[in-house]
C-alpha distance (Angstrom), angle and dihedral (degrees) to the residues before:
residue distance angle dihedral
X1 . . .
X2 4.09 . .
X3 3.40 90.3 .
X4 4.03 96.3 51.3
X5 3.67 90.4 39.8
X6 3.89 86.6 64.5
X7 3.77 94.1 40.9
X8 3.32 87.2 59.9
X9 3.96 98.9 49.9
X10 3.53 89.5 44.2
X11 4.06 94.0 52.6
X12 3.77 83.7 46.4
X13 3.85 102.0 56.1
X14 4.22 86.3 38.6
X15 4.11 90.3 55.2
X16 4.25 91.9 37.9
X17 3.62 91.9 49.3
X18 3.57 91.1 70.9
X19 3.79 97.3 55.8
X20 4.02 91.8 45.4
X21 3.52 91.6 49.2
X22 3.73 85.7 48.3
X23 3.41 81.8 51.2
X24 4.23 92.2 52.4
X25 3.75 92.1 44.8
X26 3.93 83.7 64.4
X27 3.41 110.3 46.5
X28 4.18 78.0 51.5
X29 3.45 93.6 51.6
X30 3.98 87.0 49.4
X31 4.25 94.3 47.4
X32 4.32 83.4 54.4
X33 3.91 92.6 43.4
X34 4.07 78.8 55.4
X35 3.96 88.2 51.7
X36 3.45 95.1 41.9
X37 3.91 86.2 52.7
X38 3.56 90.2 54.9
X39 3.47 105.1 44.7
X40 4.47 87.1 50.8
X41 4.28 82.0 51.9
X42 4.14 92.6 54.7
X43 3.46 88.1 41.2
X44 3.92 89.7 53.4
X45 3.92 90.9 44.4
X46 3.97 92.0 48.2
X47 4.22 88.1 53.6
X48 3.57 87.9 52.0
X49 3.92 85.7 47.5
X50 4.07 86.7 57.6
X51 4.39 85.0 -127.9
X52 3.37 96.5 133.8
X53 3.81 93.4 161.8
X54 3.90 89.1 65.6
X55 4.04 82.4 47.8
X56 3.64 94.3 58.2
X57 3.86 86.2 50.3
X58 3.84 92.4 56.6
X59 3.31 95.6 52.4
X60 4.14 91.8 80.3
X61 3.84 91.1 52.3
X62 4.14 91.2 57.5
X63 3.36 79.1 55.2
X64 3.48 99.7 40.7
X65 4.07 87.9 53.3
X66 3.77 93.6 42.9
X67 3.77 86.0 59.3
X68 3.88 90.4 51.9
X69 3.73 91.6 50.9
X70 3.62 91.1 48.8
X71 4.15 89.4 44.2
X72 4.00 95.2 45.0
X73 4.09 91.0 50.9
X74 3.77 93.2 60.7
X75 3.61 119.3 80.1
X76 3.66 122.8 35.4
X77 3.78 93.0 -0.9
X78 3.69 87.0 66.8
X79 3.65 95.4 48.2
X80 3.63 87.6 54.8
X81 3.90 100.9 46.7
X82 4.03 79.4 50.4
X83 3.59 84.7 60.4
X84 3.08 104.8 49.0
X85 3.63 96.3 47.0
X86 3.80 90.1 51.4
X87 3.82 89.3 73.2
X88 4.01 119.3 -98.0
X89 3.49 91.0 -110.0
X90 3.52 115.6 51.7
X91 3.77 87.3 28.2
X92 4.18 91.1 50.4
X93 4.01 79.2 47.8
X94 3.99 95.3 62.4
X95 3.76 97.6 40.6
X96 3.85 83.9 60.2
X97 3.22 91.5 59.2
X98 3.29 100.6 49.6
X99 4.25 96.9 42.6
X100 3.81 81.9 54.6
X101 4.39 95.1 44.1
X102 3.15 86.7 49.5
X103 3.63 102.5 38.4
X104 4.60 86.4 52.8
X105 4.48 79.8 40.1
X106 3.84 88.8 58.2
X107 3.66 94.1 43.5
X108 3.51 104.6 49.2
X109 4.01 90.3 44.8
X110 3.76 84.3 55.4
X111 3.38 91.5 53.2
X112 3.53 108.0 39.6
X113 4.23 90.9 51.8
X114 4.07 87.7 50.9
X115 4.11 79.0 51.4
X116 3.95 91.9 55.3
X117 3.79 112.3 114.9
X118 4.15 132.7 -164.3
X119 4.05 80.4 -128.7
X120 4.03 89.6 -174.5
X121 4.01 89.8 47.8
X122 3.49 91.0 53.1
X123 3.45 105.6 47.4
X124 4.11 88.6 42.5
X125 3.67 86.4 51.2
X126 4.06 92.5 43.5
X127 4.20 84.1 42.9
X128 3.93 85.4 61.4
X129 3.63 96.3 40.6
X130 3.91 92.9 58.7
X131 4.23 89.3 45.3
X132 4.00 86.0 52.6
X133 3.84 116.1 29.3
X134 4.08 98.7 7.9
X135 3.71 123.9 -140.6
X136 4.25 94.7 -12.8
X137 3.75 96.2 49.2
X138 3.72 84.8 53.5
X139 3.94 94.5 52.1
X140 3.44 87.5 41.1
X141 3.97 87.7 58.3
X142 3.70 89.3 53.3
X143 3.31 97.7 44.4
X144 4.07 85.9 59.7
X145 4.06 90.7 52.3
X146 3.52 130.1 85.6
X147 4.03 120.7 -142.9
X148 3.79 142.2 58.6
X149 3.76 86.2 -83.9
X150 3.65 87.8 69.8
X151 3.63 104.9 39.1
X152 3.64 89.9 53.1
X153 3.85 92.0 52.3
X154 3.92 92.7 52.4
X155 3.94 85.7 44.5
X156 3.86 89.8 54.3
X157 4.07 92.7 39.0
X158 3.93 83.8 57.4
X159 3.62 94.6 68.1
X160 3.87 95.3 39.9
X161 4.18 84.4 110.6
X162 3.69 82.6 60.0
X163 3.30 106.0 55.0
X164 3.91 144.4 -92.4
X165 4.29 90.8 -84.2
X166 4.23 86.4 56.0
X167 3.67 84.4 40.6
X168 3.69 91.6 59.4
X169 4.03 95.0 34.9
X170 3.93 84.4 58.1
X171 3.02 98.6 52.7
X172 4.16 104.1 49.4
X173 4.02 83.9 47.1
X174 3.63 98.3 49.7
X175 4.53 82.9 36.4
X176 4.21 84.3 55.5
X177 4.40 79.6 52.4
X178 3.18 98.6 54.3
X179 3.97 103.1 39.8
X180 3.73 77.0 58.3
X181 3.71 97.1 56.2
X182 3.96 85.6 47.2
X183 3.69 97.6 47.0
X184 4.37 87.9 52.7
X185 3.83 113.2 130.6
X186 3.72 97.9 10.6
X187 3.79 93.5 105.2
X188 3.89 87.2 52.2
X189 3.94 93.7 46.3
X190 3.95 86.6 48.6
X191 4.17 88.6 49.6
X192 4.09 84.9 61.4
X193 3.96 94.8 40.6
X194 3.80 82.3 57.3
X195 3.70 102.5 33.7
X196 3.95 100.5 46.5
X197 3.74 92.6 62.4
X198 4.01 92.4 48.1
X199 3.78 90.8 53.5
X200 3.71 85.2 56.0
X201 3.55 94.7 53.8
X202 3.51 91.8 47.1
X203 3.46 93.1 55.6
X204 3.60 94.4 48.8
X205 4.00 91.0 54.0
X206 3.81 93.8 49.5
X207 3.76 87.0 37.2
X208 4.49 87.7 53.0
X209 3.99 73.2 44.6
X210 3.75 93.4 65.4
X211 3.71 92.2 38.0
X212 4.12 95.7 65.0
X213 4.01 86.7 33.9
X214 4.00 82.2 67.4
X215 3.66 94.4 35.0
X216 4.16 88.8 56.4
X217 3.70 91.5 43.2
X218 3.91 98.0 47.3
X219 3.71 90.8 44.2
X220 3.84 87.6 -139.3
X221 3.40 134.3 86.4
X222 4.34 94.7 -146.4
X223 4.22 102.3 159.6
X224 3.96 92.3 -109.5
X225 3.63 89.9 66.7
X226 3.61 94.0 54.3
X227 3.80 105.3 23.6
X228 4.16 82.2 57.1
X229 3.83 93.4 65.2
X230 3.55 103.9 32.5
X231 3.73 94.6 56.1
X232 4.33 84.7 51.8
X233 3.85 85.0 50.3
X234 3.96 97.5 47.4
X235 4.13 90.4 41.8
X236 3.64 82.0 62.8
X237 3.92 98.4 53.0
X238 3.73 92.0 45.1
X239 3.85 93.6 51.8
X240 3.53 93.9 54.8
X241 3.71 94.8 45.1
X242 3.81 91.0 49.2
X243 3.88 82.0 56.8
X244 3.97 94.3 44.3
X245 3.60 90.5 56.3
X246 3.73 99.5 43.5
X247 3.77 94.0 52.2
X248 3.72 90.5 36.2
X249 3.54 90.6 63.0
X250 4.30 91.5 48.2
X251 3.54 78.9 53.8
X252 3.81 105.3 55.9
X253 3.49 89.8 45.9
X254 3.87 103.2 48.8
X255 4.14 90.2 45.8
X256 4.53 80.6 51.7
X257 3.82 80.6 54.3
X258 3.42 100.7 52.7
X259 3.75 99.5 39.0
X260 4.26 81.4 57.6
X261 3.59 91.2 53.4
X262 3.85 96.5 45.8
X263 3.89 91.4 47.3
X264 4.00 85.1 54.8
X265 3.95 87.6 50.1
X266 3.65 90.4 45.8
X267 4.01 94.2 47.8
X268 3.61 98.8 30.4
X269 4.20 92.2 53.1
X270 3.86 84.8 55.9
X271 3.57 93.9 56.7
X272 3.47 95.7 52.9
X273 3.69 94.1 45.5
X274 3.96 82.3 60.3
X275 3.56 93.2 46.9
X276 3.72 95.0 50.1
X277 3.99 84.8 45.9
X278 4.12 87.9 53.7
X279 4.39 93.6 43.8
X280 3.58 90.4 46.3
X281 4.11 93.1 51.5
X282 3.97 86.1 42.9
X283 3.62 92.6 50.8
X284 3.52 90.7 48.2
């Protein structure tokens, strides 16, 4: 819960960050409207002066300043204007989903790293612990480890009084356990791959909606009529597919993290199983 808790903030500060840089590229934009202003009011007062060598020089700074305005409004500023455009709703609706995809992304990356295990150090150090101490000093190793790898070991050491067949039974059941505690959240993070992109479309349809609305009530279908909503609907669709693709990619590479820790599980609980087989035929 920790863990998603600071997914979450994390995904929060990534997604506002935008908007308050948005903000920043403003208030810049504002200080060189203020210089620009100044430079146009010495170039007044030098006319009236009658230099009109010192005017010719000015004439580089306008454009000097013009090229700062136009340099300072690219960025985050147009990101924001984008967003605004889009429509505060459906827009608000896909930067939801991605604070929350990424939020359930961050978490289960978190997780599944902290799940890692040095498979071949463990079962060398479990290997010794059976040769030494026997059965206990082999839980105890387990019990000392952190990951599915582990638990799954101490699960199957459990049932060593049973037998190698319960050993083995115990350990696919408590395997099918722990795939499940791997595989949490990706059905949610899948729900906002898929839904992100349908909010899009939906505000490009009632976006096209708007569009003939103001064709019918104009009377007239001129090209700022139209080209007005359409580029609303289609900021829509690109937003959500920008999110798609960004939580897509999360995706892909948590689900190739969990298939590399289940094909340790599956490998490593053979191993054991063998090594069980061998300490049993020593002891014997």
């Amino acid at each position: 819960m920790k863990k998603l808790l600071t997914a979450l903030t994390l995904s929060v500060l990534f997604s506002f960050s935008i908007v308050n840089a948005g903000y920043a590229q403003d208030e810049a934009a504002e200080d060189t409207t203020q210089m620009e202003e100044m430079a146009e009011d010495t170039a007044a007062a030098e006319e009236m002066a009658e230099e009109p060598v010192e005017e010719v020089e000015e004439e580089p700074a306008e454009e000097e300043v013009s090229a700062a305005v136009e340099t300072k409004t690219t960025g985050h500023q147009a990101i924001k204007e984008k967003f605004i455009e889009g429509g505060p709703g459906f827009m608000a609706s896909v930067l939801i989903c991605l604070i929350l995809g990424l939020a359930l992304s961050i978490e289960r990356i978190i997780y599944l790293n902290m799940a890692s295990t040095n498979k071949a150090k463990l079962l060398k150090n479990i290997e010794d612990a059976l040769a030494s101490g026997g059965i206990e000093a082999a839980k105890d190793v387990c019990r000392n480890t952190k990951g599915p790898i582990a638990s799954i070991f101490y699960q199957g050491l459990e049932r060593y009084d049973e037998g190698i067949e319960m050993v083995e039974k115990s350990v696919v059941s408590y395997g099918g356990v722990q795939m499940g505690l791997l595989e949490k959240g990706l059905s949610w993070i899948s729900l906002f791959i898929a839904l992100a992109p349908m909010l899009g479309f939906m505000g490009t349809v009632i976006g096209m909606i708007g569009a003939f609305d103001a064709i019918a009530a104009e009377n007239n279908i001129s090209p700022g009529v139209v080209a007005g909503g359409i580029k609303v609907a289609l900021i829509t669709t690109v937003s959500g597919l920008i999110v798609a693709i960004i939580l897509q990619i999360f995706y892909n590479y948590i689900v190739a993290k969990v298939d590399g820790i289940v094909n340790d599980m599956e490998d490593s609980s053979i191993s054991l199983v063998d090594m069980l087989l061998r300490h049993k035929t020593a002891k014997a």
